[in-house]
C-alpha positions as a LaTeX table, in Angstrom:
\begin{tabular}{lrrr}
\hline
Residue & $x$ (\AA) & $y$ (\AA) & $z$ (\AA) \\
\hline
Unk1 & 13.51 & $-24.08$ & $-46.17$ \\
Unk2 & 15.90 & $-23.38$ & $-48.69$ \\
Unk3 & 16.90 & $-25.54$ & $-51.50$ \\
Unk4 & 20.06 & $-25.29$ & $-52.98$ \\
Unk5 & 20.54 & $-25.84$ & $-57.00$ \\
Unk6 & 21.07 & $-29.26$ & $-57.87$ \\
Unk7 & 19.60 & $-30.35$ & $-54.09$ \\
Unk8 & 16.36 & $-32.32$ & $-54.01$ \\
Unk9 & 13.91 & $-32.23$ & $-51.57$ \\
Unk10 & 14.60 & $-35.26$ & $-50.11$ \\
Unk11 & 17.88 & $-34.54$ & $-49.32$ \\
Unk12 & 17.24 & $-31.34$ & $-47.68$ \\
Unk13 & 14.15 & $-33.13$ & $-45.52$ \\
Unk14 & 16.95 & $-35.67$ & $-44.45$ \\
Unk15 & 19.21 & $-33.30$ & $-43.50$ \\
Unk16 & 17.08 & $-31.26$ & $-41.17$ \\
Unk17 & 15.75 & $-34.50$ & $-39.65$ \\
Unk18 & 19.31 & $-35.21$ & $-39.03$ \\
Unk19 & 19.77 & $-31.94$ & $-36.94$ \\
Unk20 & 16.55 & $-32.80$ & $-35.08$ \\
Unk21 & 17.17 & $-33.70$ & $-31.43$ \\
Unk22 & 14.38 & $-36.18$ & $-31.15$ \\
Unk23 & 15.70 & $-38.82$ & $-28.80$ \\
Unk24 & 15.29 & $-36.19$ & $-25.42$ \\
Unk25 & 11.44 & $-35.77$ & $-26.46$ \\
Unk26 & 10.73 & $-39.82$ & $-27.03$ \\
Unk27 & 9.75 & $-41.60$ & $-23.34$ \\
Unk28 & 9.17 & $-44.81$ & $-23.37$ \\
Unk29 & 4.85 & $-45.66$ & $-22.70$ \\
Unk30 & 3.74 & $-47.31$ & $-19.60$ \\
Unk31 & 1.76 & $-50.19$ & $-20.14$ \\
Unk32 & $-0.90$ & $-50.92$ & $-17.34$ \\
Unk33 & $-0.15$ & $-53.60$ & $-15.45$ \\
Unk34 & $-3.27$ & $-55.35$ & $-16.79$ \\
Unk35 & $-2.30$ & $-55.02$ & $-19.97$ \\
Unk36 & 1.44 & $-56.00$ & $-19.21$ \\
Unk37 & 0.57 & $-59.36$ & $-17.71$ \\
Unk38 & $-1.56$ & $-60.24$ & $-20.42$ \\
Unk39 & 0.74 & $-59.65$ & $-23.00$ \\
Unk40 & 4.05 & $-59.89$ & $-21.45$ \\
Unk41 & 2.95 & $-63.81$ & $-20.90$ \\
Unk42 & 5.46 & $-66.47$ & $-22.99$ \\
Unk43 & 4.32 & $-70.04$ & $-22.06$ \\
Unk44 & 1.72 & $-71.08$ & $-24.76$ \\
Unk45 & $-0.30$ & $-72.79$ & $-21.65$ \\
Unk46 & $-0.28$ & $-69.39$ & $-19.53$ \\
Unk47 & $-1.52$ & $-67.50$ & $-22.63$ \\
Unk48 & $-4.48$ & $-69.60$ & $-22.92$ \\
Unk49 & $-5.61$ & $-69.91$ & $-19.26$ \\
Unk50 & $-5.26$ & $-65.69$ & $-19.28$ \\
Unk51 & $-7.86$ & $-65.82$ & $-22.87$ \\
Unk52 & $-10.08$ & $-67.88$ & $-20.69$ \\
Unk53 & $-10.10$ & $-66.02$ & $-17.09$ \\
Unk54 & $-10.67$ & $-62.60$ & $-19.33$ \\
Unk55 & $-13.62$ & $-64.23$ & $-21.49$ \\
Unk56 & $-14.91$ & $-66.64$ & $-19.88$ \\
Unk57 & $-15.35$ & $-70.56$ & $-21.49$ \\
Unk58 & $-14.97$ & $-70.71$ & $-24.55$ \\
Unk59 & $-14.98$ & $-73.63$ & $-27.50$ \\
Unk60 & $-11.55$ & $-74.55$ & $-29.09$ \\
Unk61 & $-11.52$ & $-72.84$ & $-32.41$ \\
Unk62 & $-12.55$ & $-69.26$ & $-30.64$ \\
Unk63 & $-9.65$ & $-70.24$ & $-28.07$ \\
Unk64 & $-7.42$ & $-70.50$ & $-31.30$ \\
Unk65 & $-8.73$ & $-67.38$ & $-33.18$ \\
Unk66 & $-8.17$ & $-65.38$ & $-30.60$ \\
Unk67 & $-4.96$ & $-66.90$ & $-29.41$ \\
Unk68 & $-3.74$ & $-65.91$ & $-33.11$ \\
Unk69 & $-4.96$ & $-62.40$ & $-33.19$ \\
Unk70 & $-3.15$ & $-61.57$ & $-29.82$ \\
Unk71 & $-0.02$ & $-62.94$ & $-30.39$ \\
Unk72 & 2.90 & $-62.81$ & $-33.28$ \\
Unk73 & 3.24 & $-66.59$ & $-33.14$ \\
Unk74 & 0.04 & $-68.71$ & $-33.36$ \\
Unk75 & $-0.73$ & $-71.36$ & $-32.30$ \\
Unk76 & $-2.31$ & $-74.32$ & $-34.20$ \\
Unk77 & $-5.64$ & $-76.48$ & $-33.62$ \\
Unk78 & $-3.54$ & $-79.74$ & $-32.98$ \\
Unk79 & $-0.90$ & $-78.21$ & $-29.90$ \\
Unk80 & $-4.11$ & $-76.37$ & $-28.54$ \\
Unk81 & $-6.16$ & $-80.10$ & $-28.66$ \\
Unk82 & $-3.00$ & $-81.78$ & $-26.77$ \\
Unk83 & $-2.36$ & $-78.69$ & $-23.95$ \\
Unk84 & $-6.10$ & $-78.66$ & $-23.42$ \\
Unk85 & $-6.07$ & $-82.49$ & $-22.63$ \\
Unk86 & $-3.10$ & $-82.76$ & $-20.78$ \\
Unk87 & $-2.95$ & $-80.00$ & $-18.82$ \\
Unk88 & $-5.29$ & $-79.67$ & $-15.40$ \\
Unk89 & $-5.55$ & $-76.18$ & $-15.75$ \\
Unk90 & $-8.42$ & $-76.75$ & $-18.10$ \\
Unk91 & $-11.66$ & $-78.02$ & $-17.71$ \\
Unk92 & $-14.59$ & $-79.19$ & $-20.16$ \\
Unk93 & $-17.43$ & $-76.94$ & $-19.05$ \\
Unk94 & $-19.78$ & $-78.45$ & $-21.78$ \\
Unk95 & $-20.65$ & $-79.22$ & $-25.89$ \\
Unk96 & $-22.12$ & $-77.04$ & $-28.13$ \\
Unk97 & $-22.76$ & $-77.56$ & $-31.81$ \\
Unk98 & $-20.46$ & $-75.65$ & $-34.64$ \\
Unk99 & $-21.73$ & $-75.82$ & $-38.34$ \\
Unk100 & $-18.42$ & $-75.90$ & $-40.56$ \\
Unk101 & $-17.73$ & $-74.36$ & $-43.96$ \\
Unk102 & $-19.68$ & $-77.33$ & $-45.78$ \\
Unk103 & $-22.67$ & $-76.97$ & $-43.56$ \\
Unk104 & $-21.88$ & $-80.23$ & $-41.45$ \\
Unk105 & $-22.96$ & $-79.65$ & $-37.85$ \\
Unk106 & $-20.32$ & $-81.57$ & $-35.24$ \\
Unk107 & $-19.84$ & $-81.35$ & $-31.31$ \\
Unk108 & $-17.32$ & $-78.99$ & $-30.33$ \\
Unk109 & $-16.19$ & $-78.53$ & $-26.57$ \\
Unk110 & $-16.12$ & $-75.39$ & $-24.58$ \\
Unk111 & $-13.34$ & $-75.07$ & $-22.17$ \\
Unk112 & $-12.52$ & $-73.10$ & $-19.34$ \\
Unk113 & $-10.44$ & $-72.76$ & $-15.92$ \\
Unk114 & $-11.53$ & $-73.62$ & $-12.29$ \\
Unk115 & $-12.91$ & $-70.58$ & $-10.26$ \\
\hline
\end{tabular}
């Protein structure tokens, strides 16, 4: 690599990027189609009946958590409450109680899908 007087090192490291071919080496990654359905999903109700057939019932604010962690877009406590009501596709399996932040212990209910 030689550096010409008054030529920086960036500049030089830019131009032999530039005369890189590096688009003929790049493929594009196959997902598996596991992994594709599960994440290629868009409806906010289809999203949350694929969380619950991969881990089993679970209670609303580990629905949420995890809804948030997968996807770019979350999703918040009160449109998860009103799909999880409305929507026969989900079924109370059960209450469990959930201590909160200020020690107060309250009923929470797990949900999941029909077999």
């Amino acid at each position: 690599m030689d550096i010409q007087p008054g030529q920086n090192l960036l500049e030089k490291l830019l131009e032999m990027l530039a005369s890189l071919d590096l688009m003929g080496e790049i493929k594009m990654i196959e997902y598996p189609s596991k992994l594709n359905k599960h994440y290629g999903l868009k409806k906010p109700k289809d999203r949350v009946e694929s969380i619950l057939r991969l881990h089993g019932p679970l209670t609303m604010r580990e629905i949420c958590d995890r809804y948030n962690k997968t996807w770019r877009y979350g999703i918040t406590t009160g449109q998860l409450t009103g799909m999880l009501s409305r929507n026969k596709k989900f079924v109370p399996k059960g209450d469990t109680k959930v201590v909160g932040l200020t020690g107060k212990a309250y009923n929470s209910t797990i949900w999941g899908v029909p077999a």
